[in-house]
VOPAGU-2260 file (C-alpha; in pm, 1 decimal, decimal comma):
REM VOPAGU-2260
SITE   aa  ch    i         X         Y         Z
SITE  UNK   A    0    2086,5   -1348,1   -2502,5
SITE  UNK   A    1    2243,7   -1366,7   -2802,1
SITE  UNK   A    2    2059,8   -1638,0   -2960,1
SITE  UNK   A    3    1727,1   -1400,9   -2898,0
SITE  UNK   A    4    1868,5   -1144,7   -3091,8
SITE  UNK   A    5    1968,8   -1372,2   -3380,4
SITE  UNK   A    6    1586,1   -1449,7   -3384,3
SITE  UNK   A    7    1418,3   -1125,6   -3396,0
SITE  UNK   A    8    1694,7    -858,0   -3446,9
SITE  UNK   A    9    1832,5    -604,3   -3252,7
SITE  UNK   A   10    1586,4    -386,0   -3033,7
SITE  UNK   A   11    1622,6     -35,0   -3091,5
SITE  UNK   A   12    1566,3     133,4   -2775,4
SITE  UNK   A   13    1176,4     196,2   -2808,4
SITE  UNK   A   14    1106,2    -170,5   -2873,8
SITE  UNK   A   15    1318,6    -250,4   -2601,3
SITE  UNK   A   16    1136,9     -58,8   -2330,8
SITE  UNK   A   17     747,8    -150,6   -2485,5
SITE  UNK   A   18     850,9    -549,5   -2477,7
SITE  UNK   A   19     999,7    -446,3   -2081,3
SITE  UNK   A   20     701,4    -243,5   -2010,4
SITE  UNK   A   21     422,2    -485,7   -2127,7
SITE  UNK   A   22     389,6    -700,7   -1882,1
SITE  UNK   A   23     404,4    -412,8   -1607,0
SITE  UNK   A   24     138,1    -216,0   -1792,8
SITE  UNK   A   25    -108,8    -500,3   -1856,9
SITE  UNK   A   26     -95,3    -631,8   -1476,3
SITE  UNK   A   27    -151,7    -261,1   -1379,2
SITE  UNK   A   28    -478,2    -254,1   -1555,5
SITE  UNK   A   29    -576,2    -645,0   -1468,4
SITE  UNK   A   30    -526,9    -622,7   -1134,0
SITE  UNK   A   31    -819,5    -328,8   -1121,0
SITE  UNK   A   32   -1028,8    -574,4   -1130,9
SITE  UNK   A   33    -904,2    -886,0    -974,0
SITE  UNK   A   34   -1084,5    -755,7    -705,6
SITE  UNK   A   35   -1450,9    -744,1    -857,1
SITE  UNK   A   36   -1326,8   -1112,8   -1009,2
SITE  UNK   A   37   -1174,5   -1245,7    -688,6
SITE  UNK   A   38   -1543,0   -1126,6    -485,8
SITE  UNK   A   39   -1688,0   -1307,0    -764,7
SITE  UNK   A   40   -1586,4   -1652,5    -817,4
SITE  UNK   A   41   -1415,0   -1676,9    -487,6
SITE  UNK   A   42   -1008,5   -1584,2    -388,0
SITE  UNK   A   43    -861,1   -1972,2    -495,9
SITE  UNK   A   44   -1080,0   -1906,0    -849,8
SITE  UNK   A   45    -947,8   -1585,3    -931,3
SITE  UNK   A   46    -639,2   -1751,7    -808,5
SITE  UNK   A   47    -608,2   -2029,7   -1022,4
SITE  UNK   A   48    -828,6   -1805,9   -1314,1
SITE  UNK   A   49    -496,6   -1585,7   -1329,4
SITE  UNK   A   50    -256,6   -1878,0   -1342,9
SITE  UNK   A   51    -376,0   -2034,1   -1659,0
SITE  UNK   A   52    -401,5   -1691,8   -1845,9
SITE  UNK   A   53     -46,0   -1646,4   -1697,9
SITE  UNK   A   54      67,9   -2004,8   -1859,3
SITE  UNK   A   55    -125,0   -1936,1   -2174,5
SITE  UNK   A   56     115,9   -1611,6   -2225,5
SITE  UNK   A   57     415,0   -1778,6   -2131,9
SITE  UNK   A   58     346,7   -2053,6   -2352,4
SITE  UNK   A   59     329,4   -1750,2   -2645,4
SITE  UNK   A   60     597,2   -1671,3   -2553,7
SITE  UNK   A   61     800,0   -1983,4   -2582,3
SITE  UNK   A   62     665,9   -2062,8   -2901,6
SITE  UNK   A   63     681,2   -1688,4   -3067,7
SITE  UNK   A   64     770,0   -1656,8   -3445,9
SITE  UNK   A   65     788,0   -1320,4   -3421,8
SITE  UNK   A   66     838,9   -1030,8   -3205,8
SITE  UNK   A   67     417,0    -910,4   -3211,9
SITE  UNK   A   68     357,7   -1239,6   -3135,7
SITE  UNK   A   69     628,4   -1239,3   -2808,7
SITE  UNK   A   70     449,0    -895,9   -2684,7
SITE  UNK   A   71     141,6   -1004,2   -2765,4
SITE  UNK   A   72     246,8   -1328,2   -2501,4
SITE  UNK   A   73     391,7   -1061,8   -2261,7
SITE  UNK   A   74      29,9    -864,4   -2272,5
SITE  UNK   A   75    -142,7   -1198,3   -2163,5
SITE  UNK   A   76     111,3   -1276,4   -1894,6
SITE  UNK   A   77      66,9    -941,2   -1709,4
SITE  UNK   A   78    -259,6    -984,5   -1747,1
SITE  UNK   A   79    -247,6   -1307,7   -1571,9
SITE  UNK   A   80      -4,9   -1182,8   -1335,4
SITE  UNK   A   81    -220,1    -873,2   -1251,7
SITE  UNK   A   82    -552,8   -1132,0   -1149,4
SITE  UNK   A   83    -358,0   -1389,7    -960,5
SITE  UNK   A   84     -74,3   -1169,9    -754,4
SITE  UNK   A   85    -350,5    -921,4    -603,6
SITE  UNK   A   86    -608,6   -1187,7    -470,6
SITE  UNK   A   87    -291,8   -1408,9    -352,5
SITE  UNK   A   88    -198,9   -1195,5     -74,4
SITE  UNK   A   89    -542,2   -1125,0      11,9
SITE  UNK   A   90    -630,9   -1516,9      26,7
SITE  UNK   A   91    -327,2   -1556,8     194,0
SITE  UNK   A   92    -453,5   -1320,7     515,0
SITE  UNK   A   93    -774,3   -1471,2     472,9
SITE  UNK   A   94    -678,1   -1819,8     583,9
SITE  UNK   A   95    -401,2   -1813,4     735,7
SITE  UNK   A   96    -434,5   -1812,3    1136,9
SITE  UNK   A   97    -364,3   -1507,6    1295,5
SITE  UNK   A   98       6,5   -1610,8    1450,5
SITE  UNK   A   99     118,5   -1656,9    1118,3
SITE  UNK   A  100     -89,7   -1434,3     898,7
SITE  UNK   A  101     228,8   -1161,9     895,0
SITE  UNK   A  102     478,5   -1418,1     815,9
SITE  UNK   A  103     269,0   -1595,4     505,5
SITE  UNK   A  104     181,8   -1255,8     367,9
SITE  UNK   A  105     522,3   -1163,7     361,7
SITE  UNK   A  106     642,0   -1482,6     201,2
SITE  UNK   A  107     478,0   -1359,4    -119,2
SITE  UNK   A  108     744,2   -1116,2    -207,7
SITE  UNK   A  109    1043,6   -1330,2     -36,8
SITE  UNK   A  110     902,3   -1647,0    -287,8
SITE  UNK   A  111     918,2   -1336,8    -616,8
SITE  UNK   A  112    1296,0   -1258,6    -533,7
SITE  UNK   A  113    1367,4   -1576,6    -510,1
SITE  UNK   A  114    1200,8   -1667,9    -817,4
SITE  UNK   A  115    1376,6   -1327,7    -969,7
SITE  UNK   A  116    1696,0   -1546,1    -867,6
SITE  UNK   A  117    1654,9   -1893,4    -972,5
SITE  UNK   A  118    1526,3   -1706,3   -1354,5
SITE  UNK   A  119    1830,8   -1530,6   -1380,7
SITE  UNK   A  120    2078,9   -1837,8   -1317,6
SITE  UNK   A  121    1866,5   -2048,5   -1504,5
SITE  UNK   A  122    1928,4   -1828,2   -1816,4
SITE  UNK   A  123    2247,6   -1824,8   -1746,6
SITE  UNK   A  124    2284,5   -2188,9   -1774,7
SITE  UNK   A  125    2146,7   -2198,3   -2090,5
SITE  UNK   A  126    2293,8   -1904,6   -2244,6
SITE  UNK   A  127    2595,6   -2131,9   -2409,3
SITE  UNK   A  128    2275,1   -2302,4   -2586,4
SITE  UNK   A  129    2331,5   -2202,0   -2980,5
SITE  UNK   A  130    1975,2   -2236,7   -3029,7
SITE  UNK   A  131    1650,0   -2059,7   -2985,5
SITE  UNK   A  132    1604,8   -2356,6   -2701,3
SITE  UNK   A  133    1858,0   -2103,3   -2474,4
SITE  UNK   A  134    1528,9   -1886,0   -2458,4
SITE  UNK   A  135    1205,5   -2032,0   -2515,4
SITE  UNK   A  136    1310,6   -2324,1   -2226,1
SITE  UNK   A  137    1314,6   -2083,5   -1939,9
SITE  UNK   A  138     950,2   -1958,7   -2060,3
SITE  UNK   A  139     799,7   -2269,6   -2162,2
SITE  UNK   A  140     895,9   -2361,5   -1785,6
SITE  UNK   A  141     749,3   -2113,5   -1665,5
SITE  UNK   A  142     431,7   -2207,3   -1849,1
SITE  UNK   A  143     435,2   -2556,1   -1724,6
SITE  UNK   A  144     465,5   -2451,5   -1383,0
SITE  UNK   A  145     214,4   -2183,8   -1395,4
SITE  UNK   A  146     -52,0   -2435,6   -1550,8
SITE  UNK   A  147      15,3   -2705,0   -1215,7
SITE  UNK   A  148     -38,9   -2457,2    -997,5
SITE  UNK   A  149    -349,3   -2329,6   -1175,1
SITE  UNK   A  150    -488,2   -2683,6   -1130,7
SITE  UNK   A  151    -382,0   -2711,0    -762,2
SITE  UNK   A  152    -531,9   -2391,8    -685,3
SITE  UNK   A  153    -879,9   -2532,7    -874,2
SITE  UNK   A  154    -883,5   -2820,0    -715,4
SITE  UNK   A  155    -686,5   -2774,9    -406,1
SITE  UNK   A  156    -707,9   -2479,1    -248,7
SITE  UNK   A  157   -1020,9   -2424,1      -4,1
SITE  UNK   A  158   -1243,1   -2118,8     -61,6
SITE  UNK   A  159   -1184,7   -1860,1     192,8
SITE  UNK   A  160   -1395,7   -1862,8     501,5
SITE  UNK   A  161   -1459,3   -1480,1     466,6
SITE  UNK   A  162   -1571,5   -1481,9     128,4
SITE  UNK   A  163   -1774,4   -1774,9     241,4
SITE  UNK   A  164   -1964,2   -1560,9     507,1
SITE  UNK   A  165   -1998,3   -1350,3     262,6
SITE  UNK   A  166   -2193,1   -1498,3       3,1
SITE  UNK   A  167   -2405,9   -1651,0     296,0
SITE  UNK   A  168   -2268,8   -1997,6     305,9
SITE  UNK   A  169   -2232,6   -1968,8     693,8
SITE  UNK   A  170   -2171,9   -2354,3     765,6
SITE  UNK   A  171   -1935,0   -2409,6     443,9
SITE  UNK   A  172   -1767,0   -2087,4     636,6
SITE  UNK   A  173   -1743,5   -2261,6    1020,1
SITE  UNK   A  174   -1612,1   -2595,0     832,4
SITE  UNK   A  175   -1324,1   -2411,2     706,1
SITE  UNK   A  176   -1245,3   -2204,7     998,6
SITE  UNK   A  177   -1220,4   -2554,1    1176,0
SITE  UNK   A  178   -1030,2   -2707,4     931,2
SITE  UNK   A  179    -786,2   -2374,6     949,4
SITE  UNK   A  180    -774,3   -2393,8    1346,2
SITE  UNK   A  181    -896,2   -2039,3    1418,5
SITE  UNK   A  182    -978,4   -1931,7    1742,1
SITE  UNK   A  183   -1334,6   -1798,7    1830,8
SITE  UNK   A  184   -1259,8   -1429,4    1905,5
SITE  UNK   A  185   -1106,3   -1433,7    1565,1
SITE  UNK   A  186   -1395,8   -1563,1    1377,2
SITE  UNK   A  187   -1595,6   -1281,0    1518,6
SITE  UNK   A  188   -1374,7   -1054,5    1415,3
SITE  UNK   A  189   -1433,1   -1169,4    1045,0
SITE  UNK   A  190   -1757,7   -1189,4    1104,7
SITE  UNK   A  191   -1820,0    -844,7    1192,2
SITE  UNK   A  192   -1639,0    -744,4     869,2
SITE  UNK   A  193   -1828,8    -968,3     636,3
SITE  UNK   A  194   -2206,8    -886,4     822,3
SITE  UNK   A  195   -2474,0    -755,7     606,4
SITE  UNK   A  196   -2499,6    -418,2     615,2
SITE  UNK   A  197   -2762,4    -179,4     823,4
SITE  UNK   A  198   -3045,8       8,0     692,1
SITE  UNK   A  199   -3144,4     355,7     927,7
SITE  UNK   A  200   -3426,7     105,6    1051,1
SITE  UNK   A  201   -3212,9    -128,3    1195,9
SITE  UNK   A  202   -3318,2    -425,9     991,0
SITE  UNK   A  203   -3023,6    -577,9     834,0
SITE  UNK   A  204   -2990,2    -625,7     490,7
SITE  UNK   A  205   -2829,5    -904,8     232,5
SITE  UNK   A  206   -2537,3    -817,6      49,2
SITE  UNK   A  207   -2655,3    -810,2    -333,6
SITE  UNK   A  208   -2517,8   -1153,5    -513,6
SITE  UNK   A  209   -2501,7    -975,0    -820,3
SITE  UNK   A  210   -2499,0    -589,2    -919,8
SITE  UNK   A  211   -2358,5    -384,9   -1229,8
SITE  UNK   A  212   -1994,1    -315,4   -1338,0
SITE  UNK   A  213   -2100,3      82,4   -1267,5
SITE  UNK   A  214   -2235,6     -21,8    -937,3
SITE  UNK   A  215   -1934,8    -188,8    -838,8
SITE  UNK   A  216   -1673,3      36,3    -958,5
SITE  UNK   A  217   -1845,3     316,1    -732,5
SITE  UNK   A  218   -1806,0     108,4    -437,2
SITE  UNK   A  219   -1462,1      24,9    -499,5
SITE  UNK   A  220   -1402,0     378,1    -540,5
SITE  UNK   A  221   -1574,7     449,6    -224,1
SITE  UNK   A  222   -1318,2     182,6     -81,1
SITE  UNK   A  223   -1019,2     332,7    -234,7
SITE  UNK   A  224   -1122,4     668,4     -59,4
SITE  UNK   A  225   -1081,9     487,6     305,3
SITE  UNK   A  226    -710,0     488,1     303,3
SITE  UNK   A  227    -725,6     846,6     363,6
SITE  UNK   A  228    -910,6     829,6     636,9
SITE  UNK   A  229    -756,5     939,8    1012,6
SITE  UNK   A  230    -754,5     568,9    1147,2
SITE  UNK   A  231    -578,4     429,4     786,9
SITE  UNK   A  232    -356,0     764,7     671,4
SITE  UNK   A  233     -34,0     609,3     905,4
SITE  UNK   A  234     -77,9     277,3     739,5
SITE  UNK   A  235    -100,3     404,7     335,5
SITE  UNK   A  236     171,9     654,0     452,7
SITE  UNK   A  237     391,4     376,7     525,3
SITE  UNK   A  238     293,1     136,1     216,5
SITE  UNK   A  239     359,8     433,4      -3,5
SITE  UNK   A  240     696,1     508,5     141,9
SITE  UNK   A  241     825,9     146,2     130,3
SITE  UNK   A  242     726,8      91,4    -237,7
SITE  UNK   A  243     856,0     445,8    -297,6
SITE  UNK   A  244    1219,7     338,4    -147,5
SITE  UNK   A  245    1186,4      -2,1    -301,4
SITE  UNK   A  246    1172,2     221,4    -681,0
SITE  UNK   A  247    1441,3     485,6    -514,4
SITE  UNK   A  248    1696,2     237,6    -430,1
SITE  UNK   A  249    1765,4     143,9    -790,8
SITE  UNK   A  250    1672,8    -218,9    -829,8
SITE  UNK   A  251    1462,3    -182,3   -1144,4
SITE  UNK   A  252    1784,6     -49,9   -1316,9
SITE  UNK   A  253    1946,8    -370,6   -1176,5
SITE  UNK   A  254    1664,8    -634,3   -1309,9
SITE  UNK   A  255    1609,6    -448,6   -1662,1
């Protein structure tokens, strides 16, 4: 926009790509631990957790006097963006019933384009504005809407029956899968995944409430190492072809 430039100057090239590129970088890094968070405080906390930071950066943004203080907005929103958009699709699959599980998971990134969409005609509506307003109104939007939903998802959103089980809350767990309508055979299912684990004795054992950032980051790495495994190697195959032809087919060069 024209009016943007007025404010801070024209971007040399470098500038241009860091301001692009810090929002990308920062949720890269944040969403390395959304998991650790989101196993923490619950999905819907982490959830609602990344909301607010994300409306606290927009709302930098919108109100920036200068251009550090604009990236330093676009840091926090990544950020934000990086805690909430992991553990959404992972609550999402968590409790939604099984017959619609695909179709909610996938609404994620159908809701993103369209969001892509309605931002870019919204700035074009304002772009005739001969004021700083033609900028800061889409972000300060995007605040206000990002700080609602982080008080819907505190206080509306139920905890997720999995994470439930696994903390041990086993009847808060059996409330919710009621209140979700899931069938029997799929509740075992989760509850196979979330059982305490199995010393060589046989004696089962409860999962640790709390252990150390090293500990942690060792079994996520231990995780990670999974996907390579014979019965998942089809599956991270495909997930790293489809985000490789969503990158080869050009639409970054479109959007930036």
């Amino acid at each position: 926009m024209t009016t943007f430039t007025d404010y801070f100057g024209n971007l040399s090239s470098s500038q241009h790509g860091i301001v692009v590129s810090s929002v990308l970088l920062s949720a890269t890094i944040a969403s390395l631990f959304a998991g650790s968070l989101s196993d923490t405080m619950g999905r819907s906390r982490a959830v609602a957790i990344g909301s607010l930071v994300f409306a606290v950066g927009a709302a930098l943004e919108a109100g920036a006097r200068s251009l550090a203080m604009f990236m330093v907005g676009r840091v926090i929103v990544g950020i934000g963006e990086g805690l909430f958009l992991s553990t959404l699709v992972v609550y999402i699959c968590e409790v939604s019933p099984p017959k619609h599980r695909g179709a909610l998971a996938s609404m994620v990134q159908l809701l993103i384009t369209v969001g892509l969409v309605l931002g870019y005609f919204m700035c074009y509506g304002t772009v005739r504005v001969t004021s700083s307003f033609s900028w800061r109104f889409p972000l300060a939007l995007q605040s206000g809407i990002a700080a609602l939903l982080a008080l819907a998802s505190f206080f509306q959103l139920p905890h997720s029956p999995r994470w439930l089980a696994y903390k041990g809350r086993h009847a808060e767990a059996t409330a919710a899968w009621d209140k979700l309508g899931v069938s029997g055979a799929e509740r075992e299912k989760d509850s196979l995944l979330v059982a305490a684990p199995i010393d060589q004795a046989g004696a089962s054992r409860p999962v640790p409430e709390r252990i150390g950032l090293k500990q942690r980051w060792l079994q996520s790495m231990n995780r990670l190492t999974r996907v390579f495994r014979g019965d998942s190697r089809k599956q991270m195959f495909l997930a790293v072809f489809m985000m490789s032809m969503q990158q080869l087919s050009g639409i970054d060069g479109v959007l930036y």
